[in-house]
N, C-alpha and C positions, 0 to 999 in steps of 0.2 A: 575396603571401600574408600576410606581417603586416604591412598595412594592412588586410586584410579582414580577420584575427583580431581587429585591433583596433577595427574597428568594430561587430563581431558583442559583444566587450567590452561597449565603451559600451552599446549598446542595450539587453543584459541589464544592465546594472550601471543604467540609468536605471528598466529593467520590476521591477526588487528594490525601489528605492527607492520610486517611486510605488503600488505593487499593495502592498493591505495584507491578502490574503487569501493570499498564501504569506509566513508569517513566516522572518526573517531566524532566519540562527542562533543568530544571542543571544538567542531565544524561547526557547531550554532553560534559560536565568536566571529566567523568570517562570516557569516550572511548579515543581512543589511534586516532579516526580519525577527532577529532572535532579540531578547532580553539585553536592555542596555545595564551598563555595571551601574549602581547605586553608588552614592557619597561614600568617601571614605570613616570609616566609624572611628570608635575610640577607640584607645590601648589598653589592654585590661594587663594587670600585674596579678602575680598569684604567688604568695610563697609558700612552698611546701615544704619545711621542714625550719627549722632555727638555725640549720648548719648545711642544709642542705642548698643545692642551685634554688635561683630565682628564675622563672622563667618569663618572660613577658610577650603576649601575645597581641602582634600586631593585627587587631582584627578590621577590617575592608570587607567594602561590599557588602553592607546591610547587617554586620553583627549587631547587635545593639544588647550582648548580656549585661548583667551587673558587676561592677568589679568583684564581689563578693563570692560569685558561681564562675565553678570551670566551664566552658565550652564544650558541650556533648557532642560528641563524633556526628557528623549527619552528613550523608552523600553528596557531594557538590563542595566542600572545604577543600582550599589551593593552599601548597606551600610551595616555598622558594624553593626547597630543594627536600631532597629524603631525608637526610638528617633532621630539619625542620617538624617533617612527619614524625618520623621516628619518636623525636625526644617529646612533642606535641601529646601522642599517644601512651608514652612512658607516665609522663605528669596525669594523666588524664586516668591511667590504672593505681597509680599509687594515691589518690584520690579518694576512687572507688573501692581498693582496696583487692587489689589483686596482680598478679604480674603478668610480663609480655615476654613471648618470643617470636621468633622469626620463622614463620610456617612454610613461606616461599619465598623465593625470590626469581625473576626471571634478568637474564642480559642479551643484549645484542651479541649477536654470533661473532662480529670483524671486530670491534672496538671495547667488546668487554662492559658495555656502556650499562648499567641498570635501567631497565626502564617500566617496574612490576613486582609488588611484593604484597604478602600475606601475611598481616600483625598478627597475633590471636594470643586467648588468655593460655597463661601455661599449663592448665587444665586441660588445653584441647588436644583430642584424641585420646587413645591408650598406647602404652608399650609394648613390640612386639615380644612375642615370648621367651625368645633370645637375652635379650635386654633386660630384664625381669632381675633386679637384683632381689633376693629373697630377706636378705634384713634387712631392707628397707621399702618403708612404707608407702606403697601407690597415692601416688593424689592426684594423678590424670583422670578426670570423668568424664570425657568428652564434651567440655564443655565449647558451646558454637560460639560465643563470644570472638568477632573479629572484625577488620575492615582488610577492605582490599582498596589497595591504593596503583597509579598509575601515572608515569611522564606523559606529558601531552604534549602537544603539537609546539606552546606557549612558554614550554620549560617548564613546567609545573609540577608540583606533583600534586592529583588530583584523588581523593576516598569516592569511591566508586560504588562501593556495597559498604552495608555496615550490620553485624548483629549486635545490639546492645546487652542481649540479655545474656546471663549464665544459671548453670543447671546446679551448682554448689551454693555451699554459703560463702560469702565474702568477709573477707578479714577488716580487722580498722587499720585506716590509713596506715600502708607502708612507709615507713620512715627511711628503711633501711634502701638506700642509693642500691638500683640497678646496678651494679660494678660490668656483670656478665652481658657485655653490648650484644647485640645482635652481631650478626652476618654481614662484613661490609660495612659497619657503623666506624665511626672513628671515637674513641673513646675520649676525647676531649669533645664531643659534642655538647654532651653536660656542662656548664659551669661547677666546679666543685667547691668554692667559695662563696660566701654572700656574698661577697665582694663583686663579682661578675655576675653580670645578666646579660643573659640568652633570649635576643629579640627572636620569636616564631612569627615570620608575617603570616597570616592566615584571612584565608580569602575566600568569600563564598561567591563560585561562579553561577550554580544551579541551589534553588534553596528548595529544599525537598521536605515535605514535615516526615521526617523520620519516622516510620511504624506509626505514623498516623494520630502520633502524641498531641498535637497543637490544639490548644484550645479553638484555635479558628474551625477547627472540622469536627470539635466533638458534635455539634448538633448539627447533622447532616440532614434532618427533616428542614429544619429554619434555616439551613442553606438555600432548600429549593425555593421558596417563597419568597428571599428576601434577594431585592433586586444590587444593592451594592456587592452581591457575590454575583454578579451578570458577565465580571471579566474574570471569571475559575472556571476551570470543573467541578462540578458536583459532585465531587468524591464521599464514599464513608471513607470510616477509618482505618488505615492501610493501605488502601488504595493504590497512593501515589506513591507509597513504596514497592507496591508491588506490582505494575507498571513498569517504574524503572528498572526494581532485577528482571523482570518476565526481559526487558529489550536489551540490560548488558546480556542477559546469557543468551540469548538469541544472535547476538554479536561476537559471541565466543563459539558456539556452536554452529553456529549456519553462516555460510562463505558468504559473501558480498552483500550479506544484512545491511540495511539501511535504516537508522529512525533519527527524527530530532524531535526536542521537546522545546515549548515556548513558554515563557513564567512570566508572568505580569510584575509590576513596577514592584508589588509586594513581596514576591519570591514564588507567591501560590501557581499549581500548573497549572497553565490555560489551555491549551493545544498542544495534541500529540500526531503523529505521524508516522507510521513506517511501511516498509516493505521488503519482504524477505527476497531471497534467490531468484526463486521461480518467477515473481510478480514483475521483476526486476527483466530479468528473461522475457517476460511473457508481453513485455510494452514492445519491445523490437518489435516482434512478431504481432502483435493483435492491437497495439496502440493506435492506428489511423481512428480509429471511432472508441469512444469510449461514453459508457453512462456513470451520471456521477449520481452513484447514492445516498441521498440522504434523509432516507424514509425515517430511520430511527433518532435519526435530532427533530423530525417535526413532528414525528408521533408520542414523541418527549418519553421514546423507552427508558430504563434504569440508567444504560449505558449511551453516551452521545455518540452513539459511532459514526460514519461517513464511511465510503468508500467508493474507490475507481476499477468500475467494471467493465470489460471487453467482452467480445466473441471470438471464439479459438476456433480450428478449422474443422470441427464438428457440430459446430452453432451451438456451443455449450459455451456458457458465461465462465467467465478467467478472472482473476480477482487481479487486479494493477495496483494496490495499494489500498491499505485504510489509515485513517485516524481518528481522534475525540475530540470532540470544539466545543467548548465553553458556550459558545451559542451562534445564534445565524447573524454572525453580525459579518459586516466587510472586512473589517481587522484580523477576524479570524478566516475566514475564507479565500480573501489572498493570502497568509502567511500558509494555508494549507496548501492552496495551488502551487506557490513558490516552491514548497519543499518537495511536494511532486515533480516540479523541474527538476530540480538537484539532482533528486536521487535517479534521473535520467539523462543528466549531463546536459540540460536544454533542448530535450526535447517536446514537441508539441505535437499533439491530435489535430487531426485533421477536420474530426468532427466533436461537438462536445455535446449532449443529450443532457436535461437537466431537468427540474420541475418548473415552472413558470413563480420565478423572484427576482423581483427588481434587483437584492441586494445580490445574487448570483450575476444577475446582467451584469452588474458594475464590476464584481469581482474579474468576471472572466472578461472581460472588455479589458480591463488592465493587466493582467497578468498573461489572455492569451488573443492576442491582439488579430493572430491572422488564421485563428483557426474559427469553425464556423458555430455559431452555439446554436442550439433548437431546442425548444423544449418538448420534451415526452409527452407522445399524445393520451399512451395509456391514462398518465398520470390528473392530467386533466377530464381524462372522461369519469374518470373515478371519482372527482370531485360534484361531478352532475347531480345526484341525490342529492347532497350534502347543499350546494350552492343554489339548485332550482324544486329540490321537495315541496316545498312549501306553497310554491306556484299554484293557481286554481286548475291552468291543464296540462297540470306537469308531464303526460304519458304523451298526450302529443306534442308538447314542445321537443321534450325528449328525443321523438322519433324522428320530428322533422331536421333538429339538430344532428342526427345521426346522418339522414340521409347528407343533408350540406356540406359533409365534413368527408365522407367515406364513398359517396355515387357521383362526386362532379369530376369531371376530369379538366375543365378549366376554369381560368377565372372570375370569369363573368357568370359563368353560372355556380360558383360561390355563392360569388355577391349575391345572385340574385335570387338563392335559394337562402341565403342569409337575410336578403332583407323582407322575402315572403314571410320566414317566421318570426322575425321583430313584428311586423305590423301586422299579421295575421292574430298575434297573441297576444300586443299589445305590449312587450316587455324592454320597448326602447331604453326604455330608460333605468333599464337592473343593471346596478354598476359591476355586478360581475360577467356577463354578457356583453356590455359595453369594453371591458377590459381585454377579453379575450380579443373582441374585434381587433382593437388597437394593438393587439402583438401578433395576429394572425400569420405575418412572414414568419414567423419563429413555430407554428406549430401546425398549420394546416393544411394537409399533401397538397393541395394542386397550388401553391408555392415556394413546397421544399423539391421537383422533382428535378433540383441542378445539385443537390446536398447528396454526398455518398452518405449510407448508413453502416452498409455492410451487415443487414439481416437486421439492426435492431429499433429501424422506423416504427413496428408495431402501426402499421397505417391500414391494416385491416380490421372488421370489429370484431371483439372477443380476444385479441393481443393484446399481452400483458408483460410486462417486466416484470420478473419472481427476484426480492429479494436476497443477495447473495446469501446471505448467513440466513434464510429462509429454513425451519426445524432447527435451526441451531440458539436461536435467541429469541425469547418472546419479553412481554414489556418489561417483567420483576427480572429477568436476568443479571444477577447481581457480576460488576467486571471480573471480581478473580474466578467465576466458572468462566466467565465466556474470553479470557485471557486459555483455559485449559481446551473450551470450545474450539478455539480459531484452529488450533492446530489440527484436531480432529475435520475439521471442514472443510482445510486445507489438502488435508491429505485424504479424502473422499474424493472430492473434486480430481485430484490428479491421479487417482487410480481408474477413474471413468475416462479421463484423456486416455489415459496408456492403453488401458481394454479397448477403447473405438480405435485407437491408431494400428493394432491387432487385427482389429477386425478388417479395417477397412483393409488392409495390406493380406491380410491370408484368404480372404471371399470375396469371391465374384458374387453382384448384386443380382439376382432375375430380371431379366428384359422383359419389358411388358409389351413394347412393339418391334415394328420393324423399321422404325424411323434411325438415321444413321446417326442423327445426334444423342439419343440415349444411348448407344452402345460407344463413340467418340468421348462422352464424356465417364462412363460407368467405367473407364479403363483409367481415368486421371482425378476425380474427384474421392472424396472420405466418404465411405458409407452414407452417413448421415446427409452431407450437401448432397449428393446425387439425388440421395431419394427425394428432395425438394424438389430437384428440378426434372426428377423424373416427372412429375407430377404436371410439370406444366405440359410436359410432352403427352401423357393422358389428356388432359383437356385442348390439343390443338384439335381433335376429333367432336370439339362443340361448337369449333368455331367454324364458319361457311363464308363463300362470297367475297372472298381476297379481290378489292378491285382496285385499279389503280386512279385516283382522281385526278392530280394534276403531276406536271412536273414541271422542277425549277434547277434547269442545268442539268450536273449526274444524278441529283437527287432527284427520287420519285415518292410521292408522297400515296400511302395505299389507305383502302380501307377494310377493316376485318370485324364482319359480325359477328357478334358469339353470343350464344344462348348463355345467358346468369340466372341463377337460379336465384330465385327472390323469396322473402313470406309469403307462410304457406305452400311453400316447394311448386310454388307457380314459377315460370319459367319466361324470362324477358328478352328480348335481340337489343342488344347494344351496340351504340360500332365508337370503335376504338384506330383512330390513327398512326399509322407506323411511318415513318423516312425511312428509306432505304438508298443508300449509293453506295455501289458496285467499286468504285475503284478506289474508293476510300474505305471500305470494307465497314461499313458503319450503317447501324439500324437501331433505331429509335422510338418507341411505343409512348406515346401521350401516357401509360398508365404508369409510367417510369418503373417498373419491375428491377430491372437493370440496379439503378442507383440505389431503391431501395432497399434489395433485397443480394443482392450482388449475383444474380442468373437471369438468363434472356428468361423473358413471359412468351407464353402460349403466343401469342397476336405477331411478335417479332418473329417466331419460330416458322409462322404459317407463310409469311413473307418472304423469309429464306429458302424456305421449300418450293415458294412459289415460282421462284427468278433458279430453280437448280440449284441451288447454293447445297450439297452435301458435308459439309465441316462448320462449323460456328467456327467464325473469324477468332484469332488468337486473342484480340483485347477485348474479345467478352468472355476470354477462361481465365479468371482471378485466380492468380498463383495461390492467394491466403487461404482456398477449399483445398490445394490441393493435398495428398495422400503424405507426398514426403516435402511438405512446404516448411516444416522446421528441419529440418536436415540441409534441404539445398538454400535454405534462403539466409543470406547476411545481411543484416541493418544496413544499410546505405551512410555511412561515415567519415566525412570530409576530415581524413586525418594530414592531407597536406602534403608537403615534399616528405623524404624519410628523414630530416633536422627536425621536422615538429611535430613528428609523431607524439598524439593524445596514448599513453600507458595506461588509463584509465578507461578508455575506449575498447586498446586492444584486448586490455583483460574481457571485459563484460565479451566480447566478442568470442573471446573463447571460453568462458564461461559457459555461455548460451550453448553453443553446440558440445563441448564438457557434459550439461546436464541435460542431455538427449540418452546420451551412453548410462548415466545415472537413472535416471526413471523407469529405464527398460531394461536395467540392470538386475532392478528388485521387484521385477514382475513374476520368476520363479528361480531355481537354483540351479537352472542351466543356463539363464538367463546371464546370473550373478556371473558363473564362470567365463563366460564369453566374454561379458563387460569388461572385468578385470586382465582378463587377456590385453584385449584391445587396450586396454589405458596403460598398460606393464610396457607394451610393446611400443606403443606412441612415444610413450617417456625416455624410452631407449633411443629412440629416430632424432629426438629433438637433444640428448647429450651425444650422439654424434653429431652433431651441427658445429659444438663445442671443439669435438677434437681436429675437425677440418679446418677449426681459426685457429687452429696452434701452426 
């Protein structure tokens, strides 16, 4: 077993170094939103032995131990160089009382360069059987005791993981000098005189409470209460170490992993962020609209999560990314949006879906300046009990609000069914009602219908946003289950993709009529969209009386009755406006179906039918329903002349269609074979490319 951890190691520690489109962690140095470095600290001197090296540790960036205590290993410590580490970690077991070897090392392939190694106590592991000298005495117990350390971007080398504990007993301080260096150590590393001191500068980039040790998080209860911990997470204890391994081994194991983490003036973590492969993949394709959730930071579950959710071309929700915020402040909520850029190279939504908060307004006003924000109607109707219960005729304020919001198709009768129930019930002057008025462009369909949604306006009543980790987290959800959760939910979700993308590609859906545009589009759409818009093609048979009213130029402006079925399954004629022009191939329905749902409505369909029209014009079939819309479709990527080719662009580009072949790989074992075919043989195509530049 650890030789196959350690070669699972290597692999990921080679796919970090060459893959430049999941940045290392020392990317939260280059952003302008990360942790600034703290004062330089003191120098702590330590001498270990009366004959033995002096070592002195230049500590920076927030050390602040006693000269009297060594410095405990903890994730986020920088040295100038390995050696540094090395000898840093030697002093630090002869200490504790115990010794070090050299578990791994990794190097660059062309220069030989080190850039990755594996301390550990000399306890860890056992002997193979081979090796087994029999007069002599085993004292390998496998003990885990180790760090892992790493070159980064800044020349440094950085501890990455760290286990403190061991499964033995510990000896007292060794006296007796390491002689037998490590792998690659230069044996003058040590000073071997008192005479000589060995400055280690030692540097904390990320200050992480190690296993959860810090007094600042033993009471995790009177964290939540007490407001000067407003700029942390609430972590228990562990936590924020396990956090960080859950995200390095995600970044050793999954290609093009993404996270950064944010640490307050004090070192504590405030904001996290990531976003695996798929997520990463899935904005190309599904990012124009996106909802941002943040159900479980205002409903103050265990865990602060957030996350950026889409619709895939099944109308099933896609996850774009999560993180954990410290709280709903603006600080943290642009540094969350910023790193959602990042990890998309600048890219922006088209549309952004949010709950109705000032401090989200301001967030996204700066961070996403030309994308469109609106808030979720779901979300505010859900608030209705909670904000108007109380009311003396709450059922029919209720109802009348319902109607205002969901039966006007213009503005003025909004308004004027807004201002019936102000004065009807007397509640001008309820400041939650009044507020809503005042953000009404941001949430109220008959002023969003120029806003694409792309299915997830919820602007009909009884639509609801289901959140994403929905069965997977309830409030007590403590993070390291729902750190094991994610992945389980993760790969739920993408096994429902892959089965609908089956489906939709091996069966024909049943026609229900004989209109030409359900069997036009039953031939190009996913299972799932079709059947949406089969639906409307069902109810253009309730609509009557297509007449034309006036007209201005090519455009004709029509009108289409249609029986709606209201309370108590009584039945109403409403008439609904359509534009039609013929040579701009363009039709337009006052109910905006179109924009918000991304298929023609019933009323446009009757229109086209009306004038002959057999095909629905091409720019009302959305490439993003279609069957093979991840397959043919590529991000749109201004990578320039071929001098300034974006390599981080290119990759994710192949990436994305890469894990097409991937997903539908591991749907079964004929599946698998095919996959690997095709990927054996692609690999082959592109090193002849190679021997044609020779």
């Amino acid at each position: 077993m650890d030789t196959q951890t350690d070669m699972m190691a290597e692999i990921g520690e080679h796919n970090s170094n060459n893959t430049t489109c999941h940045p290392p962690l020392n990317s939260m140095e280059e952003t302008s939103f990360c942790c600034e470095q703290l004062p330089e600290g003191e120098c702590i001197e330590i001498q270990k032995e009366e004959d033995g090296p002096l070592v002195e540790l230049d500590c920076r960036n927030g050390f602040s131990e006693g000269r009297k205590q060594f410095v405990t290993p903890a994730v986020g410590m920088e040295f100038e160089s390995y050696d540094d580490a090395y000898n840093y970690y030697i002093c630090y077991a002869k200490e504790v009382g115990f010794r070090v070897r050299v578990k791994n090392s990794w190097f660059k392939r062309n220069s030989r360069e080190k850039y990755g190694a594996v301390l550990c106590c000399s306890s860890q592991g056992f002997k193979r059987i081979k090796d087994v000298n029999h007069m002599r005495k085993e004292t390998r117990t496998g003990c885990p005791a180790m760090i892992r350390m790493r070159l980064m971007d800044s020349q440094r080398w950085r501890i990455l993981e760290v286990t403190l504990e061991h499964n033995h007993v510990l000896g007292a301080k060794i006296h007796k000098s390491v002689k037998k260096m490590g792998t690659g150590t230069k044996k003058k590393s040590l000073p071997s005189s008192n005479s000589e001191a060995h400055t280690v500068k030692l540097y904390r980039a990320l200050v992480i409470d190690a296993g959860g040790n810090s007094n600042a998080i033993s009471n995790a209860r009177e964290d939540r209460t007490s407001s000067e911990f407003s700029n942390r997470l609430n972590l228990k204890k562990g936590d924020t170490q396990a956090i960080y391994n859950y995200l390095c081994r995600m970044q050793l194991t999954n290609p093009n992993f993404f996270y950064l983490m944010d640490f307050n003036d004090e070192g504590h973590l405030r904001n996290v962020f990531w976003a695996d492969a798929r997520s990463r993949a899935a904005c190309g394709y599904f990012g124009d609209v996106i909802y941002f959730d943040n159900t479980y930071l205002l409903s103050k579950y265990e865990i602060p999560l957030v996350g950026f959710v889409g619709i895939n071309h099944h109308g099933q929700s896609v996850l774009l990314g999560c993180g954990l915020l410290a709280g709903e402040s603006l600080e943290s909520y642009v540094w969350l949006f910023r790193a959602w850029i990042k990890s998309l190279s600048g890219f922006s939504p088209q549309t952004i879906i949010t709950d109705k908060c000032k401090v989200l307004q301001s967030a996204i006003a700066e961070v996403f300046p030309g994308s469109l924000h609106r808030f979720g109607l779901p979300l505010i109707m859900k608030k209705v009990p909670e904000k108007l219960g109380g009311l003396r005729n709450y059922d029919m304020i209720r109802k009348e609000m319902i109607k205002a919001i969901y039966e006007t198709l213009k503005m003025n009768e909004f308004e004027s069914a807004w201002a019936f129930m102000v004065q009807r019930f007397g509640v001008g002057d309820h400041e939650w009602l009044c507020s809503l008025y005042e953000d009404r462009n941001y949430w109220a369909p008959v002023y969003l219908k120029d806003t694409f949604f792309a299915g997830m306006s919820a602007t009909r009543p009884g639509e609801s946003f289901t959140p994403f980790f929905d069965k997977f987290v309830h409030k007590q959800t403590p993070l390291k289950e729902f750190l094991d959760k994610y992945e389980l939910a993760l790969h739920k979700k993408h096994k429902e993709e892959a089965l609908a993308d089956i489906e939709s590609r091996s069966s024909t859906p049943l026609l229900k009529t004989r209109c030409s545009f359900e069997l036009q589009l039953s031939r190009i759409y996913t299972r799932q969209m079709f059947m949406k818009f089969q639906f409307e093609v069902e109810e253009m048979y309730s609509c009557f009386g297509t007449t034309q009213l006036h007209v201005d130029g090519p455009a004709i402006i029509y009108l289409v009755k249609e029986r709606v079925l209201c309370e108590g399954n009584r039945r109403e004629i409403r008439d609904f406006e359509v534009l039609y022009s013929r040579p701009a191939g363009e039709v337009r329905c006052i109910c905006s179906c179109f924009n918000f749902y991304g298929y023609l409505c019933r009323h446009a369909l009757c229109v086209l039918n009306f004038n002959g029209v057999e095909e629905i014009p091409s720019r009302y079939i959305l490439s993003r329903w279609k069957k093979d819309y991840k397959r043919l479709h590529i991000p749109d990527h201004n990578t320039g002349v071929a001098d300034d080719i974006d390599h981080t662009q290119l990759s994710n580009q192949l990436f994305r269609s890469a894990l097409q072949v991937v997903e539908e790989g591991t749907i079964s074992l004929d599946h698998y074979n095919v996959a690997l075919h095709a990927i054996e043989e692609s690999l082959n195509k592109v090193h002849d490319v190679d021997y044609r530049q020779i």
